[in-house]
Structures are given as structure tokens and as C-alpha cells.
C-alpha positions as semicolon CSV with decimal commas, in nm:
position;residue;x (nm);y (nm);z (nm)
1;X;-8,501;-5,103;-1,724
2;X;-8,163;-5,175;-1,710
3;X;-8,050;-5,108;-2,030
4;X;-8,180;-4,752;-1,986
5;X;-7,991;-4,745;-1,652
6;X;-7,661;-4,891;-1,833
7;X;-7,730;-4,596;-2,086
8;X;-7,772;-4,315;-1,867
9;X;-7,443;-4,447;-1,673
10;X;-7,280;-4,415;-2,008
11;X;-7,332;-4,046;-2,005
12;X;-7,248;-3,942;-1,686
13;X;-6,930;-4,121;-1,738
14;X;-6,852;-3,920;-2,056
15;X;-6,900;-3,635;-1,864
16;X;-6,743;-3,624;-1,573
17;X;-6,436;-3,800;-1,713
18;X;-6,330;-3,545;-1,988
19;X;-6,393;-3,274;-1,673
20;X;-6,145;-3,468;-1,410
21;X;-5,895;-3,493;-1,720
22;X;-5,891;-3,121;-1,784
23;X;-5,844;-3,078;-1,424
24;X;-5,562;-3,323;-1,377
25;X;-5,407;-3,109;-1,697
26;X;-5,441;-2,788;-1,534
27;X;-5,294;-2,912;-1,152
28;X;-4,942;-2,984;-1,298
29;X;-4,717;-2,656;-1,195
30;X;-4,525;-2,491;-1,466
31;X;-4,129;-2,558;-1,552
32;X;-3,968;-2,277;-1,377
33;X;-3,773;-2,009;-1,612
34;X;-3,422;-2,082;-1,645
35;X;-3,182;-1,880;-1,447
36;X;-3,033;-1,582;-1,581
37;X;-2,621;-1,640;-1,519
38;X;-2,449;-1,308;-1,502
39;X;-2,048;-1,297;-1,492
40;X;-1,933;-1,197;-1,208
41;X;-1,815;-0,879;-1,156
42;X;-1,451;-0,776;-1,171
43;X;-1,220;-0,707;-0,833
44;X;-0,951;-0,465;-0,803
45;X;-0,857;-0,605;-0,450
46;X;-0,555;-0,741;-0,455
47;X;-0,192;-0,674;-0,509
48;X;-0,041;-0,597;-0,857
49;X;0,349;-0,557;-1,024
50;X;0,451;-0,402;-1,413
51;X;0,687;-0,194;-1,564
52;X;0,619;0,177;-1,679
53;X;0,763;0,375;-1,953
54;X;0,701;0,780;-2,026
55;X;0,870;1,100;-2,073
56;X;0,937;1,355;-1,841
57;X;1,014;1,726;-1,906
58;X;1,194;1,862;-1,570
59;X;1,303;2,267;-1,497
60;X;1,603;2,328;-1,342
61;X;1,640;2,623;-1,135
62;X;1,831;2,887;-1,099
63;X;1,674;3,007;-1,445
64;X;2,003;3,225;-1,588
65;X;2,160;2,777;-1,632
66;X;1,884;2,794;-1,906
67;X;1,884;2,378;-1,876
68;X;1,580;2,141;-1,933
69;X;1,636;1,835;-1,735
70;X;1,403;1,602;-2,049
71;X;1,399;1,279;-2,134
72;X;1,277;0,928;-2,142
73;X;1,208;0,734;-1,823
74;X;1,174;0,308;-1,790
75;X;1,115;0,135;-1,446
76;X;0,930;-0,062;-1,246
77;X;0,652;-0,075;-0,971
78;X;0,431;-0,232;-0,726
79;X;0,143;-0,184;-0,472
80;X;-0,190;-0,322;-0,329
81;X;-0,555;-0,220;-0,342
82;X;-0,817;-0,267;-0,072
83;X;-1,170;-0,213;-0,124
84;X;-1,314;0,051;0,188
85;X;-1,664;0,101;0,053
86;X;-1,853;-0,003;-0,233
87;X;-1,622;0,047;-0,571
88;X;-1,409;0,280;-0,351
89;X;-1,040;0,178;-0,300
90;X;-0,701;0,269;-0,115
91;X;-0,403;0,121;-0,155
92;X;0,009;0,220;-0,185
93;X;0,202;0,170;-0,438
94;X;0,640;0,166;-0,453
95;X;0,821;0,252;-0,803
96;X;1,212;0,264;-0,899
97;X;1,269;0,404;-1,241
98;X;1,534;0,529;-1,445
99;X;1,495;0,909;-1,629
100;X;1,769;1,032;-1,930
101;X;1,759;1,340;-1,819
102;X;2,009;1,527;-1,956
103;X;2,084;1,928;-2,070
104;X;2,406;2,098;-2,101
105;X;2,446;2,540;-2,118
106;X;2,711;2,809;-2,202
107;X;2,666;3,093;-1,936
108;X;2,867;3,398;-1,903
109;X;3,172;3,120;-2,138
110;X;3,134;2,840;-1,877
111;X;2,978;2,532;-1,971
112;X;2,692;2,398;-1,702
113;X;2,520;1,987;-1,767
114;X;2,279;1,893;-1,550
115;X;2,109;1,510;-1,534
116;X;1,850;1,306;-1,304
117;X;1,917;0,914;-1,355
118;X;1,801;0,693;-1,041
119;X;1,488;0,764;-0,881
120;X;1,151;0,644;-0,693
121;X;0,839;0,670;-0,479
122;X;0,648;0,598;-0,268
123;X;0,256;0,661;-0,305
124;X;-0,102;0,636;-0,113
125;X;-0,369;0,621;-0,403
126;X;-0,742;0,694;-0,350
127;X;-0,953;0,514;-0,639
128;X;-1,290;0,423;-0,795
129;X;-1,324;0,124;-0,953
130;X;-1,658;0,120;-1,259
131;X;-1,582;-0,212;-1,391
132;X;-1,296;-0,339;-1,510
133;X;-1,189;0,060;-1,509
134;X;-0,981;0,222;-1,212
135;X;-0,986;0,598;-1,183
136;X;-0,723;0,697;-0,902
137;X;-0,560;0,981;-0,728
138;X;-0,213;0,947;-0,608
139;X;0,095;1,110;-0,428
140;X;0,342;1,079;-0,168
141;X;0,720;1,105;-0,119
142;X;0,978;1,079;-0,410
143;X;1,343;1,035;-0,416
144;X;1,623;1,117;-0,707
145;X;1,974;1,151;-0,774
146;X;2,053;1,480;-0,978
147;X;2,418;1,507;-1,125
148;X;2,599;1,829;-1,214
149;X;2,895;1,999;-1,344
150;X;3,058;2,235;-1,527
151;X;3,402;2,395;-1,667
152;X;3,510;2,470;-1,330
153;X;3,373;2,181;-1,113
154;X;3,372;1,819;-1,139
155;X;3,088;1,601;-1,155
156;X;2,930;1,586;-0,867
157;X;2,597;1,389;-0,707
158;X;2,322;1,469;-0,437
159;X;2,041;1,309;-0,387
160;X;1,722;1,515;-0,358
161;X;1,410;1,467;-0,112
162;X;1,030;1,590;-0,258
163;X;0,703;1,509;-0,327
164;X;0,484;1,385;-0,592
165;X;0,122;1,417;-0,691
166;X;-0,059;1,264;-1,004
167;X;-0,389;1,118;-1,121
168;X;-0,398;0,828;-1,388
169;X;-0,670;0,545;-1,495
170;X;-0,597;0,141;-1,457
171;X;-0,799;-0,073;-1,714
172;X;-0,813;-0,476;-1,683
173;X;-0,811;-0,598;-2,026
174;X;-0,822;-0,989;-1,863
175;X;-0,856;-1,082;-1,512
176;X;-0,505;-1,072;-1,461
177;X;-0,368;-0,821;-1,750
178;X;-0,389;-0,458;-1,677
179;X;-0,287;-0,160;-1,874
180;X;-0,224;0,193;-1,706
181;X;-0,165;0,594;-1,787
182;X;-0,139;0,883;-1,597
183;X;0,000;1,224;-1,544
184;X;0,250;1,303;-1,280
185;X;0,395;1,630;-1,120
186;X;0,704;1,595;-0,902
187;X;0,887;1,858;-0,684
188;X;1,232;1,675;-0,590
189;X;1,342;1,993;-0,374
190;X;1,687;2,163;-0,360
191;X;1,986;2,098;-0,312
192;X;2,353;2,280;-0,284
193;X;2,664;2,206;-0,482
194;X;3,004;2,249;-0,248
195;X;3,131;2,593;-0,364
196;X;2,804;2,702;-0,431
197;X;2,612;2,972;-0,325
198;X;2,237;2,912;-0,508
199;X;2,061;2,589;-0,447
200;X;1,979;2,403;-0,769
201;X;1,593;2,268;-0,798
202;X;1,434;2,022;-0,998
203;X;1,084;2,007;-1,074
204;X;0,943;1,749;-1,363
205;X;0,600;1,664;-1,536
206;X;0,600;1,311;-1,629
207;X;0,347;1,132;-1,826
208;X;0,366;0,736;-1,806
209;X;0,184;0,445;-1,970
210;X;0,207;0,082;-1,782
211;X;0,164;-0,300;-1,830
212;X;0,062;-0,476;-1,503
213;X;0,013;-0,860;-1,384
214;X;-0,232;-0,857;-1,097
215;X;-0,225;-1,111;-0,812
């Protein structure tokens, strides 16, 4: 009697314990997945300083002078961005360059030069940042010295009051490093000579290519 008691003890045992085991298996949770880590995604907020070169091809007016105010232009420039809604930005920017600006003409047996030198702005920009790309709008006031003369008048300097309007793109090649080109129409105004009766113009496409640290 008991060793057929013992026996059938034996079984149940083999049974139910291979059953609890596979349930104690199948109760422990599952590792979770690791965590996907994206980089972080690039800011144009923030202030910003370089230098610019380009060239700029500039018309003089009145048209009988026949000059070209073109040339090569190197300066300098600085602003800020601030993010107003999602990858849209505003900001203002401030730039002093130099242009070699520089044409000379024989009219009617007197000789006429005309040249820009010193010169800046002062800009609003409207942008949209995709990345580590910045598409912008810009304009605002600009500011330049234009020099003249000719066989019968000494050189002479006024300083001329306009406008300026342009569009360009800003790419971050590192966090800090950003590269830059855009297009650029200025109208600097008129102005008249003493002894003159026709106001001299000067009006200038510009195209410029830039090198930036950003704050």
C-alpha cells in the first residue's frame, strides 16, 4: 500500500513540477528595446559675426558719363536670429564693407571718374531654417561714399542715403562654422556735385559669398 502511494506521488510530482517551471519561465517580462538616440537638431538662434567678399557691378547715372561703377568688394558683418515660430526666424543684421569701384569717361573732350569706396547697412531678415540650411529674405537702409571728378572739377565726396533688398542662403557646416551667399540689389540715391546741375545716381547688383562664427 504504500509503496503504490509513494509511486503515484512520484508522478504527480513530475507533473506538476515541469508545468510550474514553464510558468515561472514565461512570468519574467522582456528586456526593453534599447533607445533610439537621435542628434539633436540644429539652432539658428543666436547671434553670429564673418567677413564677406563679392563683386558688384553699379550704373551711374546720368547715362551720356557712360561710367560703370564695378568692382570687388571685402568687409565685414554681424547680426542676430530669433526663432518666432517653428523653423521661422527674424533677426537684423549690420555690415561695413569696402567696394573698388572705379570707371573713368571722355565726354564731349572732358574726362569724368567716378568711384564708391566706404559703405554699409543695416538689414531686417525674414528666414526659414530646414536643418542646418537658412533660406532668408533681407533689406533695409544702406549708406556709401561716392567720389567724383573730372577735367574741370576737383575731386570731390558725398555721401549717399538708399536702400537695399536681397535674398541669400546660410549653411552650418559645424555647429559653430557657417558659410553664406546671396544676391543683393542696392539703390544708394542721388546726389549733386557743387556746380552741377544733374544729380548723379548710383545703383549696384552685388553678389557676395561669406564665412561666419556663430555664438
Amino acid at each position: 500500500m504504500f509503496k503504490k502511494s509513494f509511486i503515484a506521488a512520484s508522478l504527480v510530482m513530475s507533473v506538476v513540477t515541469p508545468a510550474h517551471a514553464a510558468d515561472a519561465l514565461m512570468g519574467v517580462p522582456a528586456e526593453p528595446p534599447a533607445a533610439e538616440i537621435t542628434p539633436a537638431q540644429f539652432s539658428w538662434s543666436g547671434g553670429y559675426a564673418g567677413v564677406l567678399t563679392g563683386y558688384g557691378w553699379g550704373d551711374v547715372t546720368p547715362s551720356d558719363l557712360q561710367l560703370d561703377a564695378d568692382g570687388a568688394r571685402l568687409g565685414t558683418f554681424a547680426g542676430y536670429n530669433l526663432e518666432i515660430s517653428d523653423n521661422l526666424f527674424l533677426g537684423a543684421e549690420a555690415e561695413v564693407a569696402y567696394d573698388w569701384n572705379e570707371d573713368t569717361s571722355i565726354v564731349s573732350g572732358q574726362t569724368f571718374t567716378v568711384s564708391s569706396g566706404l559703405n554699409g547697412a543695416a538689414r531686417a531678415r525674414l528666414a526659414y531654417g530646414a536643418d542646418r540650411a537658412l533660406f532668408y529674405l533681407a533689406g533695409g537702409y544702406a549708406v556709401t561714399e561716392l567720389n567724383a571728378e573730372s577735367s574741370v572739377m576737383a575731386k570731390r565726396d558725398k555721401t549717399m542715403h538708399g536702400w537695399t533688398v536681397g535674398a541669400g542662403a546660410d549653411y552650418a557646416v559645424t555647429d559653430k562654422i557657417i558659410t553664406r551667399v546671396e544676391y543683393r540689389y542696392t539703390d544708394f540715391g542721388d546726389v549733386t556735385f557743387p556746380g552741377d546741375t544733374e544729380a548723379v545716381s548710383l545703383k549696384q547688383h552685388a553678389v557676395n559669398v561669406g564665412l561666419a562664427v556663430k555664438f
